[in-house]
N, C-alpha and C positions, 0 to 999 in steps of 0.2 A: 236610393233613399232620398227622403223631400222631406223642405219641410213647408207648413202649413203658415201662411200667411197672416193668418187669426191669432196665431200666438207669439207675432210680432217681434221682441228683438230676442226671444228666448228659443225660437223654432229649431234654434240648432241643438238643445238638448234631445240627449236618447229618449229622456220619456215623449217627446214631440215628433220623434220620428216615422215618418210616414213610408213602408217600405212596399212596394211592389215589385213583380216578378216578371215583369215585360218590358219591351221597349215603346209600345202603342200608349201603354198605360201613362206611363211618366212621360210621355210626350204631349197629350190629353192635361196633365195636371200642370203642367208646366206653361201651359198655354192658358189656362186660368188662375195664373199668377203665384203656385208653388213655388219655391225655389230648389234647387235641385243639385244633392252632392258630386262633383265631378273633380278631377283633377287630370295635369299638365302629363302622366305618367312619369316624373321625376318628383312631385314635391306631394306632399299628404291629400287625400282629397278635402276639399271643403264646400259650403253650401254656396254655390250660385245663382244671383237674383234674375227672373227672366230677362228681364233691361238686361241685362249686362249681355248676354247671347245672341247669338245670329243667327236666324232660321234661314234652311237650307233647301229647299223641299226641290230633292232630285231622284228619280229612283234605281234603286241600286239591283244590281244580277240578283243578287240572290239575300236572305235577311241576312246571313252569315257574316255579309260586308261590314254590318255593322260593329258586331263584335272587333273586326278588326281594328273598324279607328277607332275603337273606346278602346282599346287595351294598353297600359303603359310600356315603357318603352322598355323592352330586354334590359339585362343586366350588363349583358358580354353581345360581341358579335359573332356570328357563326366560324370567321374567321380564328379565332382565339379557341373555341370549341375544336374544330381540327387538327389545329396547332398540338392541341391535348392529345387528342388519338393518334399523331403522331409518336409523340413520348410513349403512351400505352403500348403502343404496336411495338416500338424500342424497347420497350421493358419485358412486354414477352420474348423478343427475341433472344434478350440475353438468357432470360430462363430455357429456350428452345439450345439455347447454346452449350449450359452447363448437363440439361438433361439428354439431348441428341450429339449436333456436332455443329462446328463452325460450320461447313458448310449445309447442315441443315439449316441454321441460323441465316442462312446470307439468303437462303430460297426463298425464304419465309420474308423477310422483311427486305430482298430487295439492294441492300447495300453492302458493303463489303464488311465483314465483321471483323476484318484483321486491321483495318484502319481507325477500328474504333474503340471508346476505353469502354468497358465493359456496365459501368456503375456511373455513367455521365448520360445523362438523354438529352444535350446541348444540340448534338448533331444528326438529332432525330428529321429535323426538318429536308434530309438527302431521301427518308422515305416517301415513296410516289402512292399516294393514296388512292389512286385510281384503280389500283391492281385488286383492291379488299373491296369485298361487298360490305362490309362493317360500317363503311362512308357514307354510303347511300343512306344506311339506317340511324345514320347518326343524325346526317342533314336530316330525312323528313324528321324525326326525333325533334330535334331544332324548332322549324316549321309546326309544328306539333304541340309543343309545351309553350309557345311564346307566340303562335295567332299570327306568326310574318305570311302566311301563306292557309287562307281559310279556308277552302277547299280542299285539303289534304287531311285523310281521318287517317289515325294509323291501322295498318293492317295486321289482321291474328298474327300470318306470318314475321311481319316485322317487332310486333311486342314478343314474341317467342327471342326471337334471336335477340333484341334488348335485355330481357331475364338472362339469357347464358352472359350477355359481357358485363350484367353490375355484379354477378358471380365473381367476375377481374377482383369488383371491393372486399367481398368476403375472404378472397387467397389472401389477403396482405402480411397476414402472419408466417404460411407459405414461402411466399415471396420476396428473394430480398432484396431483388429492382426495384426501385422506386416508380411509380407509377401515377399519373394522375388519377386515375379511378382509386388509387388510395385513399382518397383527399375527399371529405364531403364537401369543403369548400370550393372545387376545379370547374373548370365549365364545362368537362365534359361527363363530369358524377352528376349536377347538378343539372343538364337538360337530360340524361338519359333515366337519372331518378323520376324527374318530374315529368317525361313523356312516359314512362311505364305507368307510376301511379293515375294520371289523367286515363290513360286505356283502362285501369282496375277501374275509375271512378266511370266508365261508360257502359264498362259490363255489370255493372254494380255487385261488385265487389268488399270486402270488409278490406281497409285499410290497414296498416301496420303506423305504431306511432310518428315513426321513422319519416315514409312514406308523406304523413299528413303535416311535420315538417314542412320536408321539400317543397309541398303545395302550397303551406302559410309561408313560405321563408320566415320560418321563424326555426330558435333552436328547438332542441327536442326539451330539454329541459323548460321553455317557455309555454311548452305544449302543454306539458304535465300539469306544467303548475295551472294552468288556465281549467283542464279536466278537473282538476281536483276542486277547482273553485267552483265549477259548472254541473261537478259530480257527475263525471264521463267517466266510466270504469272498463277501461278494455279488457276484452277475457284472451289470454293467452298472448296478449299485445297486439292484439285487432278488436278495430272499432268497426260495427257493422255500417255500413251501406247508409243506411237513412242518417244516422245518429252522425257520422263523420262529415257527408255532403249538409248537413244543417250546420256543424259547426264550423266549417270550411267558408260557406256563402257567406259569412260575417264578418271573417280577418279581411283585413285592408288588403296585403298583398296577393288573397286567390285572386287568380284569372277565370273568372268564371265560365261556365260550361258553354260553349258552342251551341245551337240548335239541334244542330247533327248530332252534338255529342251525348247530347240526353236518351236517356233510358224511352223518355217520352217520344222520340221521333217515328219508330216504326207503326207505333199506335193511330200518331195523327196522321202519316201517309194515306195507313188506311179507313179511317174517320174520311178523311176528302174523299178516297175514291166513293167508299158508299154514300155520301154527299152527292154525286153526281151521275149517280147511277140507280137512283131511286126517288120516287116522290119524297118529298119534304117529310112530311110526318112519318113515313117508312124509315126514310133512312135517318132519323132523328133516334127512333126507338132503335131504330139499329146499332148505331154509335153507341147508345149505352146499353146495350148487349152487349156487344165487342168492349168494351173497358171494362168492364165487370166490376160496379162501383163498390161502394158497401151500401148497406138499405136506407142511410142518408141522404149520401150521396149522389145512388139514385132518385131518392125522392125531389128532391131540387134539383138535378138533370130533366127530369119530367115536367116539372112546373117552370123551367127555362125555356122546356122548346115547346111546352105549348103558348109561351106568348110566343114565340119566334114565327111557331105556324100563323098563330093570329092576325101579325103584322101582316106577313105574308099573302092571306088568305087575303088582305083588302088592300094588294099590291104596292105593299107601303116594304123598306127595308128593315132590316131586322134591326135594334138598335145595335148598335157594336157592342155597347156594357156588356147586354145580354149575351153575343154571342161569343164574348171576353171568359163572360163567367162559366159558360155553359163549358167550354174547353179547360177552365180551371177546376170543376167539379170534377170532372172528369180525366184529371192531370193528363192531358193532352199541352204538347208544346206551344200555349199562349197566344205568339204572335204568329207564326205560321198558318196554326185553325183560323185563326181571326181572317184572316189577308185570302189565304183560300179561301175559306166560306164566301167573305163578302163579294170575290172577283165571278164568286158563283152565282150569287143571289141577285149582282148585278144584272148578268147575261140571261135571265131565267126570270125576273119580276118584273111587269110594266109597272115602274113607283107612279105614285101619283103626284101630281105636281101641283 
């Protein structure tokens, strides 16, 4: 979000705000004197004037890095999170305890269960967590919902086995250890809510209100009240796919979606390869074959890339806006088509000088 410098000490009103969907774009606008909303990841964001910023120009593995140092800072350490599955893993046990035996109880978790009180999970921390595959999916989980490590997408296998342990929060009634998956407050409800829902939000999925909490941190109740003002009406207590990810990208606290993580990514992969594996104007029309617009959005796809051929054709480069837009008509992932395309049209045009 920016704002526009034309409308001077008021730019930070909502009706002035200037929203875009990339990082190319606000970087572009920003350099022609937008100001641009950011924050410390501890304190609200607010509008920042270019003066105030320091430009960095270094490039990075991959765009995904970027996401990572614009995301604010976790709430909990991952240490505190395990801490958690510790206590969990002790609350099963005692259940393992009363339904099996002590000493199924002691197999299971590890420790001795005659030394311990039954209904205290104080001395949970004697459990060695190395022994449970539940750790592994808890950390990338972790890694996952909070961007410390951008490279890691979660896997079907590991959101499968997430779904069996927030089932832990549904037993509470069940159960009558105490547990931190009890607790929607815990760090360890709280990264494994928000790494499941993030996975629904990749396969695009309809949300549960619940769910889109977790991703606002906000309450459920804050939720509702916000739909009922916006006139969001879940059927069955899910918000579908589009309607949920629109209302999501505008709360303060979403972390917004990864590169990778978008619906968008397998389309532009392939958008680049036929990019490079066929003449310009073929593999132009081709690209919008392959995304299958609507009859608009083909139509302005069409009249993008025949300026794009245009340039082209008189070894000039394509301007970026255009080849900005062309991949947003065509909800293809923004900054990625963009950076592909151009590293292509580089290697393949003599520009004119």
């Amino acid at each position: 979000m920016l704002g526009d410098p034309k409308h001077g000490n008021v730019k930070h009103h909502d009706e002035f705000a200037v929203k875009v969907d990339n990082y190319g774009e606000a970087l572009e606008m920003v350099e022609r004197g937008f100001s641009i909303r950011m924050s410390d990841g501890r304190n609200p964001a607010s509008l920042v004037s270019p003066a105030s910023l320091t430009f960095i120009d270094e490039p990075t593995e991959a765009l995904d890095d970027l996401w990572t140092y614009t995301m604010p800072v976790p709430p909990f350490g991952k240490d505190v999170v395990l801490s958690d599955l510790q206590k969990a893993l002790r609350s099963q046990a005692s259940l393992i305890e009363r339904l099996a035996s002590r000493d199924a109880a002691t197999a299971f978790a590890g420790i001795d269960m005659d030394e311990l009180n039954s209904f205290d999970d104080s001395d949970a921390d004697g459990i060695k967590l190395d022994k449970f595959a539940m750790t592994s999916v808890i950390s990338h989980a972790y890694d996952y919902a909070f961007g410390s490590m951008s490279s890691y997408l979660m896997s079907e296998e590991d959101a499968d086995d997430l779904e069996v342990f927030l089932e832990l929060a549904s037993a509470a009634d069940t159960n009558r250890f105490s547990s931190p998956m009890h607790r929607d407050n815990s760090a360890v409800r709280v990264t494994a809510e928000m790494a499941y829902a993030r996975w629904q939000l990749r396969e695009g999925s309809a949300l549960s209100v619940k769910r889109m909490a977790f991703l606002a941190r906000m309450t459920e109740n804050a939720v509702r009240n916000s739909f009922s003002k916006e006139k969001i009406k879940p059927d069955n207590g899910l918000v579908p796919f589009e309607q949920a990810l629109a209302w999501l990208e505008v709360r303060q606290n979403f972390l917004p979606q990864r590169e990778d993580e978008r619906g968008t990514s397998p389309s532009t992969y392939r958008a680049l390869h036929t990019l490079q594996t066929h003449s310009l104007g073929i593999s132009l029309a081709n690209i919008i074959d392959q995304c299958k617009p609507s009859a608009a959005e083909a139509t302005k796809a069409r009249e993008l890339a025949a300026a794009i051929e245009a340039r082209a054709g008189k070894g000039r480069l394509p301007a970026v806006g255009q080849i900005r837009e062309y991949g947003r008509v065509l909800r293809l992932s923004i900054d990625r088509f963009t950076t592909g395309a151009l590293t292509h049209f580089e290697q393949c045009i003599k520009v004119n000088v």
